[in-house]
C-alpha positions as a Markdown table, in Angstrom:
| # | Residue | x | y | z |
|---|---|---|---|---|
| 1 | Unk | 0.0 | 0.0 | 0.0 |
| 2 | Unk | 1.6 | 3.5 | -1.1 |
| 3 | Unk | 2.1 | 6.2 | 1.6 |
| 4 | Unk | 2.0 | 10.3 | 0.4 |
| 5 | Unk | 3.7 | 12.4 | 2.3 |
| 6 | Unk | 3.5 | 16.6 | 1.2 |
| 7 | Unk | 5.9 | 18.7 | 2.6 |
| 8 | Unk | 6.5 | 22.6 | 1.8 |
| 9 | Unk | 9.6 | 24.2 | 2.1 |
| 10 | Unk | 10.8 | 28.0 | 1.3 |
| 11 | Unk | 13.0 | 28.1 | -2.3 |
| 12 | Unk | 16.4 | 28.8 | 0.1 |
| 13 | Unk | 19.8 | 26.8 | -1.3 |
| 14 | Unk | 19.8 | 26.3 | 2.5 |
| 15 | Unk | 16.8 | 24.3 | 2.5 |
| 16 | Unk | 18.5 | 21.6 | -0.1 |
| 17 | Unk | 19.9 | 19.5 | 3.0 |
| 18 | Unk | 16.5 | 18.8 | 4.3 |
| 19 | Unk | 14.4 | 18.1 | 0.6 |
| 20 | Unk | 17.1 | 16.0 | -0.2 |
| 21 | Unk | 16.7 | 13.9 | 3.3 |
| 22 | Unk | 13.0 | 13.5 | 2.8 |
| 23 | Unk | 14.0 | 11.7 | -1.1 |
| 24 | Unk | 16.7 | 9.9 | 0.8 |
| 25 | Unk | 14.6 | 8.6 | 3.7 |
| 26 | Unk | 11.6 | 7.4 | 1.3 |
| 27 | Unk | 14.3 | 6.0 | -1.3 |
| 28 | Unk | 14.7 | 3.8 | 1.6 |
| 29 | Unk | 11.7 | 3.0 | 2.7 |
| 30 | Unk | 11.2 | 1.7 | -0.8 |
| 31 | Unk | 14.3 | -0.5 | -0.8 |
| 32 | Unk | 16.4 | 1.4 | -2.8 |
| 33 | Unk | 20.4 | 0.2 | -2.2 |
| 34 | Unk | 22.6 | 3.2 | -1.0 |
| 35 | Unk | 24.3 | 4.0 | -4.5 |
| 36 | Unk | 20.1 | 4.5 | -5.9 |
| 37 | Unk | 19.7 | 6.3 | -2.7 |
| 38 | Unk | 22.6 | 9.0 | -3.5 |
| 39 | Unk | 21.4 | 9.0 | -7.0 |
| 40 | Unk | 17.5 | 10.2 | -5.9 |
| 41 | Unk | 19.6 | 12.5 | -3.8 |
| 42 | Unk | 21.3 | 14.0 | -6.5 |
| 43 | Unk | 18.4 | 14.3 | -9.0 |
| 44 | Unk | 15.9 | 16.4 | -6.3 |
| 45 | Unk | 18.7 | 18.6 | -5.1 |
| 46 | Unk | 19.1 | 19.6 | -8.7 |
| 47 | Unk | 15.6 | 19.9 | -9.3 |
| 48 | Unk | 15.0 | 22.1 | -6.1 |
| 49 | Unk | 18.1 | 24.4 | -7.5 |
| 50 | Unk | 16.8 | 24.3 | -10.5 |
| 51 | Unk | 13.6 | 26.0 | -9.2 |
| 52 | Unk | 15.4 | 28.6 | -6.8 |
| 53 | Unk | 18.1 | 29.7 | -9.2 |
| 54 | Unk | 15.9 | 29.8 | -12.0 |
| 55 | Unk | 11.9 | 29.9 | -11.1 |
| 56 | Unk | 12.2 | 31.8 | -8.5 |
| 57 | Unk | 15.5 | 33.7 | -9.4 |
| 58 | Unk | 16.5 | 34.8 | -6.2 |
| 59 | Unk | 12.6 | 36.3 | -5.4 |
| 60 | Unk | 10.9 | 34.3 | -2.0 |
| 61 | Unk | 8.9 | 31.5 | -2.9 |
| 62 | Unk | 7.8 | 28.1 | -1.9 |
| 63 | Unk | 8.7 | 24.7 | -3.1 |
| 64 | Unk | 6.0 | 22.1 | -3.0 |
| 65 | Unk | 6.9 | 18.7 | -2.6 |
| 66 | Unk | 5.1 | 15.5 | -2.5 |
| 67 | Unk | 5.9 | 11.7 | -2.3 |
| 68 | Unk | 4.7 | 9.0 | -2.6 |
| 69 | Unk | 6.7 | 5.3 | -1.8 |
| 70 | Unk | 4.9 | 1.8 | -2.3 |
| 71 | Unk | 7.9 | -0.4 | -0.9 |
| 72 | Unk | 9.7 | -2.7 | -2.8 |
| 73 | Unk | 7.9 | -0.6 | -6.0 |
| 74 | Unk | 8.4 | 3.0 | -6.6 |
| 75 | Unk | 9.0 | 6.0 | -5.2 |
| 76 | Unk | 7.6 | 9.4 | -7.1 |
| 77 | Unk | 8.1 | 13.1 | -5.9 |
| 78 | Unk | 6.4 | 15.9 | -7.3 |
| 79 | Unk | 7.9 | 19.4 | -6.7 |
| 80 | Unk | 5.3 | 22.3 | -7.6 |
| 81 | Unk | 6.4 | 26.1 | -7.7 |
| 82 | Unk | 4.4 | 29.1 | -8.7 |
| 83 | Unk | 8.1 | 30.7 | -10.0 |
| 84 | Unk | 8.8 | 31.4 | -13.7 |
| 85 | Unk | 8.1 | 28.7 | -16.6 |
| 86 | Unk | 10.6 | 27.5 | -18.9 |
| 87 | Unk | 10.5 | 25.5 | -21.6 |
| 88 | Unk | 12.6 | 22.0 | -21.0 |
| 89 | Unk | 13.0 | 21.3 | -24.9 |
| 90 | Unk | 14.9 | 24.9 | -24.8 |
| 91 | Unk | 17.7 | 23.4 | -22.7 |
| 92 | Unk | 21.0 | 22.6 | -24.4 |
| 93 | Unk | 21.6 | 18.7 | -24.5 |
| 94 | Unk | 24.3 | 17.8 | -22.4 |
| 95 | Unk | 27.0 | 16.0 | -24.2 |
| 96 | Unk | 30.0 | 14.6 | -22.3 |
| 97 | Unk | 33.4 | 16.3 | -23.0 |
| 98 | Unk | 36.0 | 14.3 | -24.6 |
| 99 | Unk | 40.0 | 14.9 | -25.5 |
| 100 | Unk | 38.5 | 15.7 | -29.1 |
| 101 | Unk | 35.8 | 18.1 | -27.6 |
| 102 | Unk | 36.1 | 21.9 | -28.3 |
| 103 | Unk | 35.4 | 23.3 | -25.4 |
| 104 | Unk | 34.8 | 26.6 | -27.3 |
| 105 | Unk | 31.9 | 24.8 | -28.8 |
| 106 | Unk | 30.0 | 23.8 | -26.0 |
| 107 | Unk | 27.2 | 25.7 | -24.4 |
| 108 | Unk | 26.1 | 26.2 | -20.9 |
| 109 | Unk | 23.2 | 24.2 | -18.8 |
| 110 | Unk | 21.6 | 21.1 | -19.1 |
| 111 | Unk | 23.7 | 19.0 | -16.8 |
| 112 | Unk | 21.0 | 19.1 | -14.0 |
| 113 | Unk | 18.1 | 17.9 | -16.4 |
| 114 | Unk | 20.6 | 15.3 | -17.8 |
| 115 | Unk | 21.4 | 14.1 | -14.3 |
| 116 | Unk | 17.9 | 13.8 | -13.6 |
| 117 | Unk | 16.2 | 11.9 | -16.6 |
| 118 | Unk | 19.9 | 9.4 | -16.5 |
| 119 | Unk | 18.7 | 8.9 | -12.7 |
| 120 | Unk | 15.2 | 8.8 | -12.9 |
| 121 | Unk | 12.9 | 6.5 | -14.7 |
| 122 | Unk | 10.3 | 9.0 | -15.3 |
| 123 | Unk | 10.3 | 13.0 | -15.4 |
| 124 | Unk | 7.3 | 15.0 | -16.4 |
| 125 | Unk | 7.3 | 19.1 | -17.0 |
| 126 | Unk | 4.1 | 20.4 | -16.5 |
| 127 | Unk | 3.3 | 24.0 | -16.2 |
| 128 | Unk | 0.0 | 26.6 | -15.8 |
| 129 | Unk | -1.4 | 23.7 | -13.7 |
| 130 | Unk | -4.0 | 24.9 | -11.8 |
| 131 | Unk | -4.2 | 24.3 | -8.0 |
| 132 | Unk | -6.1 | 25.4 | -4.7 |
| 133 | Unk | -2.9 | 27.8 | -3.9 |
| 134 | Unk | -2.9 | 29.6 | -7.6 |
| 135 | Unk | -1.3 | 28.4 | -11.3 |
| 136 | Unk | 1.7 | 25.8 | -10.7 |
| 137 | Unk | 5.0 | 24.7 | -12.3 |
| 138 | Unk | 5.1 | 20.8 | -11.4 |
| 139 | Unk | 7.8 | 18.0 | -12.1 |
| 140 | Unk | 7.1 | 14.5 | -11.6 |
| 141 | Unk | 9.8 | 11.8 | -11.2 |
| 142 | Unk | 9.5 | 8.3 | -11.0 |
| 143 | Unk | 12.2 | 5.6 | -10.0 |
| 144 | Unk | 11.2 | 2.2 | -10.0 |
| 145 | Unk | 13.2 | -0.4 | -7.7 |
């Protein structure tokens, strides 16, 4: 049987420790190994900066979060903000530097997306979702165990 737990937390970089502790703890509870548990880790403190830096860009705001864990199944967070939209097909594609790679060449961004759709199994862009609090931005990732 799934649990849901919703959480809110002010868009602060010095909130990151204690989002990323919620994923980490559920990740558990799901049965996620320690290497997957770092990985979930990873992937929701980039999407929380994500969302400070560039939703809320440096302007007070909330971050959302929900998740839900059915052990030894899945665990899914959604993180909703009522910050800026952007447009996901917009962001460069990362591609990993090489000796051959002109580093002239490359552009800027798109690590933290690429980290989080290599980790994840599913993640969803929504935006103008609407909600009992206003209009929302919402991601949705998935991991399966």
């Amino acid at each position: 049987m799934s649990k849901i737990q919703r959480f809110t937390a002010p868009a602060r970089f010095d909130q990151l420790q204690h989002i990323a502790a919620l994923a980490v703890e559920a990740a558990k509870q799901v049965g996620f190994d320690a290497t997957q548990q770092s990985r979930i880790e990873l992937a929701i403190d980039e999407a929380c900066s994500n969302i400070i830096e560039h939703a809320y860009a440096g302007e007070a705001g909330q971050i959302y979060i929900e998740v839900e864990t059915e052990p030894n199944h899945y665990l899914r967070i959604v993180l909703s903000d009522t910050g800026r939209i952007f447009a996901p097909d917009q962001i460069p594609i990362y591609v990993p530097c090489t000796p051959a790679t002109d580093v002239a060449s490359l552009k800027v961004g798109g690590l933290g997306l690429h980290l989080m759709r290599q980790t994840m199994d599913d993640v969803c862009f929504e935006f103008n979702v609407p909600g009992h609090r206003g209009v929302f931005n919402r991601l949705t990732m998935i991991k399966r165990l």
